[in-house]
Backbone as JSON Lines, residues from 0, in Angstrom:
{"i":0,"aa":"X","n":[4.59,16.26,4.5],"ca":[3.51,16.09,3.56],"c":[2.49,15.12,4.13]}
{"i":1,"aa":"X","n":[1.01,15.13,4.07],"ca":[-0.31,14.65,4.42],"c":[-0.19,13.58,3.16]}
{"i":2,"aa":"X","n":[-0.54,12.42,3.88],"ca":[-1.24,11.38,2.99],"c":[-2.72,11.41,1.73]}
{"i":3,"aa":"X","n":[-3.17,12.77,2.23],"ca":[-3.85,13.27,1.63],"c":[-3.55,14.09,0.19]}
{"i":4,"aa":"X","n":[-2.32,14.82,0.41],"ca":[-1.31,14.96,-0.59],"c":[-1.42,14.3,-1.94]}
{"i":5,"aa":"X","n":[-0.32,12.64,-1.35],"ca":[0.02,11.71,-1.78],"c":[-1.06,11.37,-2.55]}
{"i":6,"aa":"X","n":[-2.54,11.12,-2.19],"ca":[-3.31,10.61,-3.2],"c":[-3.97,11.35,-4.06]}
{"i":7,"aa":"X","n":[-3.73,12.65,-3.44],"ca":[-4.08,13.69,-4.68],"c":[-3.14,13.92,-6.27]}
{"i":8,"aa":"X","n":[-2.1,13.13,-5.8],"ca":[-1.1,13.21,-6.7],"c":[-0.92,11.86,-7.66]}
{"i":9,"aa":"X","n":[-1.45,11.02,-6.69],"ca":[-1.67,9.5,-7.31],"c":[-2.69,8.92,-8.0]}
{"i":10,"aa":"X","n":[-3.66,9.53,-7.17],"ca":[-4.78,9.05,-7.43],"c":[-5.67,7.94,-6.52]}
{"i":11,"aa":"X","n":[-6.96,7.56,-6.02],"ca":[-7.4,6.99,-5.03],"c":[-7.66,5.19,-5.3]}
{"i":12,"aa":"X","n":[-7.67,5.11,-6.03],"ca":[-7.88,3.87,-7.41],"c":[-7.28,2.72,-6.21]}
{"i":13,"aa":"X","n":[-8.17,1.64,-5.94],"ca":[-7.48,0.58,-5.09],"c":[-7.88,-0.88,-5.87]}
{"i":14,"aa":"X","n":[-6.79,-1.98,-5.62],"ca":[-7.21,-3.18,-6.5],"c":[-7.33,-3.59,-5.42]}
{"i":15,"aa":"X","n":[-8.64,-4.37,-5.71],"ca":[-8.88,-5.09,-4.83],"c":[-9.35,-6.67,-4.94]}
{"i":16,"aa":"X","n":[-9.65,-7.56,-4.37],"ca":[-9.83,-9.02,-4.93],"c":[-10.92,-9.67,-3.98]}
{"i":17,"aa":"X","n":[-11.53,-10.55,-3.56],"ca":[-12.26,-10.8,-2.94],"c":[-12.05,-12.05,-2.31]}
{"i":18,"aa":"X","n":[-12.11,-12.64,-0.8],"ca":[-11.5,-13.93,-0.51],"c":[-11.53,-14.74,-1.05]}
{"i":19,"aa":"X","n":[-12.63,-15.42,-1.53],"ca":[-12.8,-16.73,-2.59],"c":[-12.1,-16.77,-3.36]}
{"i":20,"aa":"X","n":[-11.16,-15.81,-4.08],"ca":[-10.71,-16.0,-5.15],"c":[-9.43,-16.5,-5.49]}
{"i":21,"aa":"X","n":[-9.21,-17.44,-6.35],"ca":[-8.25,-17.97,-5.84],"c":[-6.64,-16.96,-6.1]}
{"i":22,"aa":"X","n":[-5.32,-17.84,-5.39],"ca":[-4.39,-17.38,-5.39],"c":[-3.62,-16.78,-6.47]}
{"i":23,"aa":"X","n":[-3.82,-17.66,-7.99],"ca":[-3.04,-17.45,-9.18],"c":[-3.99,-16.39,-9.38]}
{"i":24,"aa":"X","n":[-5.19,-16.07,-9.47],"ca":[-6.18,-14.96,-10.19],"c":[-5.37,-14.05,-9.04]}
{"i":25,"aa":"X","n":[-5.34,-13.6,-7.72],"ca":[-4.99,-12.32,-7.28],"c":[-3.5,-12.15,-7.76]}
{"i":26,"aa":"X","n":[-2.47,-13.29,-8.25],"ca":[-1.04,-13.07,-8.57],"c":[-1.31,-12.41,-10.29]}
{"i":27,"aa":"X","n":[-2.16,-12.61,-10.88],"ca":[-2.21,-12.01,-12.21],"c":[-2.82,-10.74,-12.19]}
{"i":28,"aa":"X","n":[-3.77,-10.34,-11.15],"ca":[-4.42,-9.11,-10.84],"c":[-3.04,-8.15,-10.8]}
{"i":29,"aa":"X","n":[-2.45,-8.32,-9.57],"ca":[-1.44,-7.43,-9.07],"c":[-0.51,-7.88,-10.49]}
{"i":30,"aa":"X","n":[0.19,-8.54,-11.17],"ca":[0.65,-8.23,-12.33],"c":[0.14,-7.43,-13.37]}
{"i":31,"aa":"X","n":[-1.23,-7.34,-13.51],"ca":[-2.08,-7.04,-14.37],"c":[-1.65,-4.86,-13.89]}
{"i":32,"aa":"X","n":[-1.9,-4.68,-12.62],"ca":[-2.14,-3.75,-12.45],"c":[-1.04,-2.98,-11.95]}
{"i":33,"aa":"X","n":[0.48,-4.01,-12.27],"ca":[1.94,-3.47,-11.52],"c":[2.02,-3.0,-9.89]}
{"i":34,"aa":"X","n":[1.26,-3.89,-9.31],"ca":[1.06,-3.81,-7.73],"c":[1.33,-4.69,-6.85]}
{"i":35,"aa":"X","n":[2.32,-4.42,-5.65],"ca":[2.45,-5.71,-4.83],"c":[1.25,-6.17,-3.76]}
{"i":36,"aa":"X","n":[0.63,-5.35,-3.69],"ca":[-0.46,-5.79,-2.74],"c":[-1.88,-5.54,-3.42]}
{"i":37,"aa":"X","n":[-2.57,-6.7,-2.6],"ca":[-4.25,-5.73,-3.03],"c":[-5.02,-6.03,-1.92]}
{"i":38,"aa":"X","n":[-6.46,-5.33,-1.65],"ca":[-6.74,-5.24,-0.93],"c":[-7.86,-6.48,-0.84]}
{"i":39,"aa":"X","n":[-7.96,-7.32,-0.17],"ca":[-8.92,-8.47,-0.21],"c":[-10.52,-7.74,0.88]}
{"i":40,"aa":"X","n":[-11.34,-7.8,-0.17],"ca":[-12.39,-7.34,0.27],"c":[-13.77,-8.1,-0.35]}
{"i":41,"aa":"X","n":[-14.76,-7.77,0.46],"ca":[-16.06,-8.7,0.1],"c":[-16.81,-7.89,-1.13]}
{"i":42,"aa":"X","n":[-17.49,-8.73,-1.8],"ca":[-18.6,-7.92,-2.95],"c":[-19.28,-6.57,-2.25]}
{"i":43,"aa":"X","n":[-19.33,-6.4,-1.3],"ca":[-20.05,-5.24,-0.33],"c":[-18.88,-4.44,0.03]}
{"i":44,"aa":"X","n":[-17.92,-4.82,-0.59],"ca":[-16.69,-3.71,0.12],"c":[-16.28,-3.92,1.33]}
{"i":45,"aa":"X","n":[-16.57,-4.54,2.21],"ca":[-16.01,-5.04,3.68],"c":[-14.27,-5.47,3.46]}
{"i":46,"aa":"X","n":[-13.4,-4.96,4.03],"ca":[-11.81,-5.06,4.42],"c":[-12.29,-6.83,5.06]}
{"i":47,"aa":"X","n":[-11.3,-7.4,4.68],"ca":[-11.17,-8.51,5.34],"c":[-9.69,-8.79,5.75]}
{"i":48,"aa":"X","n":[-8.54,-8.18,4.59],"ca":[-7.23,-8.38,4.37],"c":[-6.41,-7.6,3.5]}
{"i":49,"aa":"X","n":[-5.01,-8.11,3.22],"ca":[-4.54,-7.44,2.14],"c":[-3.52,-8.95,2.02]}
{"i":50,"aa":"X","n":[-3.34,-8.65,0.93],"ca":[-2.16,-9.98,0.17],"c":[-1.31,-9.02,-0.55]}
{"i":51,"aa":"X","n":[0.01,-9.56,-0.2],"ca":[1.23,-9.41,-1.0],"c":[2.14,-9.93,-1.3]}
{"i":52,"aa":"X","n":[2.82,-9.53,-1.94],"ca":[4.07,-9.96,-3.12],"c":[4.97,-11.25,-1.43]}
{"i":53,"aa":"X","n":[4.89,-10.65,0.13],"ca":[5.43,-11.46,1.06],"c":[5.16,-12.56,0.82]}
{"i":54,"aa":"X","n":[3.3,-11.95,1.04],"ca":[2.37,-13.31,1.24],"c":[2.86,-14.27,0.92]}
{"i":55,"aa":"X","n":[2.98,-13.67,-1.1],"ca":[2.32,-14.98,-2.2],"c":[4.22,-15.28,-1.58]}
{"i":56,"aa":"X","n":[5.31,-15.24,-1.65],"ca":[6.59,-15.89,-0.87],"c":[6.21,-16.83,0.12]}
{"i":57,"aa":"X","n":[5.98,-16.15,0.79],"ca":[5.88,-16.87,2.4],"c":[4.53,-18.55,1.87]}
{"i":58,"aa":"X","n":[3.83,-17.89,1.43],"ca":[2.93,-19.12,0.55],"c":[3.9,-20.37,0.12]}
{"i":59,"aa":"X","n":[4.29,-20.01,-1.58],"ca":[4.83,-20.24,-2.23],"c":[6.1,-21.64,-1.48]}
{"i":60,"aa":"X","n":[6.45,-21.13,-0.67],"ca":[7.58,-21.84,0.38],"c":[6.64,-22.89,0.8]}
{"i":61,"aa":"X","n":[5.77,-22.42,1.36],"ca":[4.91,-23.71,2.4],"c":[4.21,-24.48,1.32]}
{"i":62,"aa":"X","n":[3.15,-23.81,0.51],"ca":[2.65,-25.13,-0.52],"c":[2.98,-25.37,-1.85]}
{"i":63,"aa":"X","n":[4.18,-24.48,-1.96],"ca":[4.73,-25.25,-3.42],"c":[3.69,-25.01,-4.94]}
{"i":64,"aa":"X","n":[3.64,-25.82,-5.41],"ca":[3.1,-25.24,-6.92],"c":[1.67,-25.54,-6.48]}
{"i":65,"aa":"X","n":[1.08,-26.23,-5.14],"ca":[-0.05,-25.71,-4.98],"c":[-1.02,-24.45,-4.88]}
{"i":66,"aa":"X","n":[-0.02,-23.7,-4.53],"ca":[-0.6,-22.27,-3.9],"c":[-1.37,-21.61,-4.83]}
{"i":67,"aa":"X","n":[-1.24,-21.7,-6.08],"ca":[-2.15,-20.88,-7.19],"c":[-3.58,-21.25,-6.85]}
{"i":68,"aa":"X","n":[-4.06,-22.57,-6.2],"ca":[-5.55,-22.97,-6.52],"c":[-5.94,-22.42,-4.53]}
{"i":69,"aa":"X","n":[-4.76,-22.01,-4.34],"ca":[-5.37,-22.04,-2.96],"c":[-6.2,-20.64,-2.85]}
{"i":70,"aa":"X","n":[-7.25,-20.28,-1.74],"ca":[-8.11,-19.49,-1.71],"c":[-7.18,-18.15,-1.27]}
{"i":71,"aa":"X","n":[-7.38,-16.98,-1.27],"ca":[-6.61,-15.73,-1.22],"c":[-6.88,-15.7,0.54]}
{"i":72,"aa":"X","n":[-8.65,-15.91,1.3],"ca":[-8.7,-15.84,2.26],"c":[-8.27,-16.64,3.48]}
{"i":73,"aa":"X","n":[-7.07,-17.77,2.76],"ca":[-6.12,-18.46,3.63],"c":[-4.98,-17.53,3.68]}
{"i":74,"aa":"X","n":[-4.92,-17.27,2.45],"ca":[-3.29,-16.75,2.48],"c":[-3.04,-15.26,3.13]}
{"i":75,"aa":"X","n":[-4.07,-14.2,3.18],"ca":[-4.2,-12.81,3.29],"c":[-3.47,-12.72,4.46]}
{"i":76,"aa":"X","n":[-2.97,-11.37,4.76],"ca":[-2.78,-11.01,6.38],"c":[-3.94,-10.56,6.86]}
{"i":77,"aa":"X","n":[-4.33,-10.44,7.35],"ca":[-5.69,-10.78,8.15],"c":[-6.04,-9.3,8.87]}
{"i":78,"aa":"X","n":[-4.65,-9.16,9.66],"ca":[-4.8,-7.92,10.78],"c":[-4.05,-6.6,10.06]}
{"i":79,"aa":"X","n":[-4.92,-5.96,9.0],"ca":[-4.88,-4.75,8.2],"c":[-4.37,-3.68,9.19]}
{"i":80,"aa":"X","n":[-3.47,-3.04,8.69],"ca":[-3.03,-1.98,9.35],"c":[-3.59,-0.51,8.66]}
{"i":81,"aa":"X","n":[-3.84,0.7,8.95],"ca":[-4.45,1.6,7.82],"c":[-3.56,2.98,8.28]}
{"i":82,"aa":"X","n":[-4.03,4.02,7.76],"ca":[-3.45,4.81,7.97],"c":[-4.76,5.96,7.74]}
{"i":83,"aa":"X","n":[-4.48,6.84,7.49],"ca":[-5.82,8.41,7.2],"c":[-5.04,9.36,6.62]}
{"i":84,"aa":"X","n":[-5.53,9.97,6.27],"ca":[-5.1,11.39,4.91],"c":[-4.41,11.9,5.58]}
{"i":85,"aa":"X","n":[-4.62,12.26,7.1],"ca":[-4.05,13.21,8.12],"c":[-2.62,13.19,8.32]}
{"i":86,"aa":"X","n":[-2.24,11.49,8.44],"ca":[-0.9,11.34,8.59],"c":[-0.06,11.74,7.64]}
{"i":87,"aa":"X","n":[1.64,11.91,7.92],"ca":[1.92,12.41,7.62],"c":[3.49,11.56,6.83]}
{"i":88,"aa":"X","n":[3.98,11.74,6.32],"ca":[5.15,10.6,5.36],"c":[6.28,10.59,6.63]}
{"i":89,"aa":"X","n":[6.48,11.29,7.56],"ca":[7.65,11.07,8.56],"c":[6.91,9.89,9.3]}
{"i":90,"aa":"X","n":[4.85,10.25,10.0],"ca":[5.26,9.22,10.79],"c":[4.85,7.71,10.09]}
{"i":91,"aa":"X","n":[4.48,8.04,8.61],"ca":[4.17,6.73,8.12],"c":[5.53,6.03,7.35]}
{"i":92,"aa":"X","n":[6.73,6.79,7.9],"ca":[7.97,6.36,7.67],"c":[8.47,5.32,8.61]}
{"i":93,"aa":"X","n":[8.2,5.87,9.64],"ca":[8.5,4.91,11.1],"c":[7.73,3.83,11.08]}
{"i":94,"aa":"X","n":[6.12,4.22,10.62],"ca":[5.47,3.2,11.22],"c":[6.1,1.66,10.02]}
{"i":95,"aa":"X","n":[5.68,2.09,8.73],"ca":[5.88,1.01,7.41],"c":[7.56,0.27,7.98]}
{"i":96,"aa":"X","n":[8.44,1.06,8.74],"ca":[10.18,0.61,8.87],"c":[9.45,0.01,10.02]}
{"i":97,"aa":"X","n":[8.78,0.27,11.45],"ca":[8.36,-0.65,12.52],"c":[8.01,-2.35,12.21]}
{"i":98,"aa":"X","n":[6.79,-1.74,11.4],"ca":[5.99,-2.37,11.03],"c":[6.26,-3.89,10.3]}
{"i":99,"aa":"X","n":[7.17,-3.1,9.28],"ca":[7.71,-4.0,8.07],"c":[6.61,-4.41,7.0]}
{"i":100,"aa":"X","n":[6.39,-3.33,6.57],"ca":[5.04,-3.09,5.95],"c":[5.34,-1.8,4.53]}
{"i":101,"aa":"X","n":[4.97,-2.79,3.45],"ca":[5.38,-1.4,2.59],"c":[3.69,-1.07,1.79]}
{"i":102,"aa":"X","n":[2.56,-1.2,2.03],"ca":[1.33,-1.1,1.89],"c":[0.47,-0.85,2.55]}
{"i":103,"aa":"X","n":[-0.52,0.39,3.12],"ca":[-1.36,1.02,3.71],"c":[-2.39,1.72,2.77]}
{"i":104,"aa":"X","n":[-3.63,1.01,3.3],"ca":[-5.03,1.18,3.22],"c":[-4.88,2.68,3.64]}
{"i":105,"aa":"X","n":[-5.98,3.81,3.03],"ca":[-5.59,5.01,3.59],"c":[-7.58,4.85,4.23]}
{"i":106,"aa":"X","n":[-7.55,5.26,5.15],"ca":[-9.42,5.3,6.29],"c":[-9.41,6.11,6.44]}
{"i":107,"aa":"X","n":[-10.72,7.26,5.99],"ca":[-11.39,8.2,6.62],"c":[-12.76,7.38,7.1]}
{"i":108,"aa":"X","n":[-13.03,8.34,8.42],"ca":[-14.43,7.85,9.09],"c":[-14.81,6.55,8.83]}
{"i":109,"aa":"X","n":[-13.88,5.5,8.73],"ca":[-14.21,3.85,8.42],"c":[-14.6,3.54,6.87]}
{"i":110,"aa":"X","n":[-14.12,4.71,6.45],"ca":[-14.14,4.35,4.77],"c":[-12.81,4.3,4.15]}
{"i":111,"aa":"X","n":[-13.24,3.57,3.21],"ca":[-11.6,3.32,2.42],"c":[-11.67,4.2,1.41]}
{"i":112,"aa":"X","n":[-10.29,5.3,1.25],"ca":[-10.35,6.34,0.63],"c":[-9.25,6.31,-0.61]}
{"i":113,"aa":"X","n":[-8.17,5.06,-0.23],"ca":[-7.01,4.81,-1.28],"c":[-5.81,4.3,-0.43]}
{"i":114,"aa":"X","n":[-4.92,3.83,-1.0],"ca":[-4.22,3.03,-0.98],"c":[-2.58,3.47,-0.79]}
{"i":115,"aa":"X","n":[-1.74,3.28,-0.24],"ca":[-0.28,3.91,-0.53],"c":[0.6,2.98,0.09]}
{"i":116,"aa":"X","n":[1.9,2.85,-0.99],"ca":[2.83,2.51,-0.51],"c":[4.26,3.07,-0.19]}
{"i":117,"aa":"X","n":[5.08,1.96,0.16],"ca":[6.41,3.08,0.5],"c":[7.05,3.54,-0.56]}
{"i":118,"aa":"X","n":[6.94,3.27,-1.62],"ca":[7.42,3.71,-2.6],"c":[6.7,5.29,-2.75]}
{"i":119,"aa":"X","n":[5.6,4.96,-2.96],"ca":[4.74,6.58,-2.97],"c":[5.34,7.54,-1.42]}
{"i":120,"aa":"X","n":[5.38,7.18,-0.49],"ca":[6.23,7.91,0.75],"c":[6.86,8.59,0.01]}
{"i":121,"aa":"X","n":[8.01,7.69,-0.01],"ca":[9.42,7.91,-0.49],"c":[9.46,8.75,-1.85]}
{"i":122,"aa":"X","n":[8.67,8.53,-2.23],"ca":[8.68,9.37,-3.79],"c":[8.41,11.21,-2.66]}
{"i":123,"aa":"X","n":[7.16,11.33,-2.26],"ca":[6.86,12.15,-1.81],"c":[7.9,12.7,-0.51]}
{"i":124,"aa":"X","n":[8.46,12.12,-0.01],"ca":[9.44,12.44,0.72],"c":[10.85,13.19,0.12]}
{"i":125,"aa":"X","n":[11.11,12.76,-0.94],"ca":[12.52,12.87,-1.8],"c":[11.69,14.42,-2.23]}
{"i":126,"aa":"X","n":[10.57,14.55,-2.96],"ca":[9.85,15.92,-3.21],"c":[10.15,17.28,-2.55]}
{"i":127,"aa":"X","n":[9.86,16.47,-0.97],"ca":[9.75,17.85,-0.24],"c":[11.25,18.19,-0.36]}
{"i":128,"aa":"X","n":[12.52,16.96,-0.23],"ca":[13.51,17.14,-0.04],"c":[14.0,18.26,-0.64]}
{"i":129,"aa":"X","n":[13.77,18.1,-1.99],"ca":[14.3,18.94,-3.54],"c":[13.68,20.12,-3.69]}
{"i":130,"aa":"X","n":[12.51,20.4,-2.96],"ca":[12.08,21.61,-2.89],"c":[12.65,22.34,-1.48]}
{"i":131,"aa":"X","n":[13.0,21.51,-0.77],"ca":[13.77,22.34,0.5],"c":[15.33,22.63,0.02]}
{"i":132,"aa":"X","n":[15.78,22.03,-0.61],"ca":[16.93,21.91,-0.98],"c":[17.22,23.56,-2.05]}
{"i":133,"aa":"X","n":[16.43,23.34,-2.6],"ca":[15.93,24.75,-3.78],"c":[15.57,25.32,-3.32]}
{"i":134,"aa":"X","n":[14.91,25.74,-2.15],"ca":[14.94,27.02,-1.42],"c":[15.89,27.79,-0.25]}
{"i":135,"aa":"X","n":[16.71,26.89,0.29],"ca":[18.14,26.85,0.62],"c":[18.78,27.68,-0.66]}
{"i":136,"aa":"X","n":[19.17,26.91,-1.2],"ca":[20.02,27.64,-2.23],"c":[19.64,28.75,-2.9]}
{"i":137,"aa":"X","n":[18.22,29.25,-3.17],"ca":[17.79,30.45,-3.82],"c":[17.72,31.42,-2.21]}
{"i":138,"aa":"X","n":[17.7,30.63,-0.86],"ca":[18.52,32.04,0.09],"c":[19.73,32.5,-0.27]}
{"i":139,"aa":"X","n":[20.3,31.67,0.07],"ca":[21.81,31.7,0.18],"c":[22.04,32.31,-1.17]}
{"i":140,"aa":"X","n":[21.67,32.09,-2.38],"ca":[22.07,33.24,-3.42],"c":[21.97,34.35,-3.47]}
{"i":141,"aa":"X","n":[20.64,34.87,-2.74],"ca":[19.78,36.28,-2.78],"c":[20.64,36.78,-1.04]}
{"i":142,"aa":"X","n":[21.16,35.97,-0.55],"ca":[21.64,36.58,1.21],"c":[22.95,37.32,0.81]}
């Protein structure tokens, strides 16, 4: 299955937050919107980052009950990884397990087109499963 698929089924809808803002506002966003990541981007839409559920951890450890006032564009990962409609859930299986990454920006032609995680993979992966699985068995009945 095409990542392209996936957001046809999901939908393209990305949260996004903007660096300045601080840490507790992007931790209530992604609560707000049942999401571990969002995409940290400028008023003009420019990618700068993405923050997640790691981040705000890996944060959380180092500054303690400071971290809510701290700015999102300290905390972000910085070096965005993306993916495109084209790919496909096997190799964005490898890459997210390489990677250690369960959130991908989806890029056409340097535009941001939507968002997916491994959960959405995996949802879409288990799909094809159950439909291969059901066509197996409606051979083998009719053979």
């Amino acid at each position: 299955m095409l990542v392209s698929q996936i957001l046809k089924s999901k939908g393209d809808a990305v949260v996004g937050i903007e660096p300045e803002a601080t840490v507790g506002e992007a931790a209530a966003l992604m609560a707000q919107h049942n999401v571990g990541a969002v995409l940290v981007r400028t008023a003009a839409g420019e990618v700068r980052g993405i923050l997640s559920e790691r981040d705000l951890a890996r944060g959380l450890a180092a500054q303690g009950s400071a971290l809510s006032d701290a700015r999102v564009g300290a905390l972000m990962t910085s070096n965005v990884i993306t993916c495109s409609p084209n790919d496909t859930t096997d190799g964005l299986m490898e890459l997210m397990t390489q990677r250690r990454i369960r959130h991908l920006p989806v890029v056409q032609d340097g535009h941001l087109v939507g968002m997916i995680s491994i959960g959405d993979v995996v949802k879409a992966r288990l799909g094809e499963l159950q439909t291969q699985a059901a066509e197996l068995q409606a051979y083998i009945a009719t053979g």
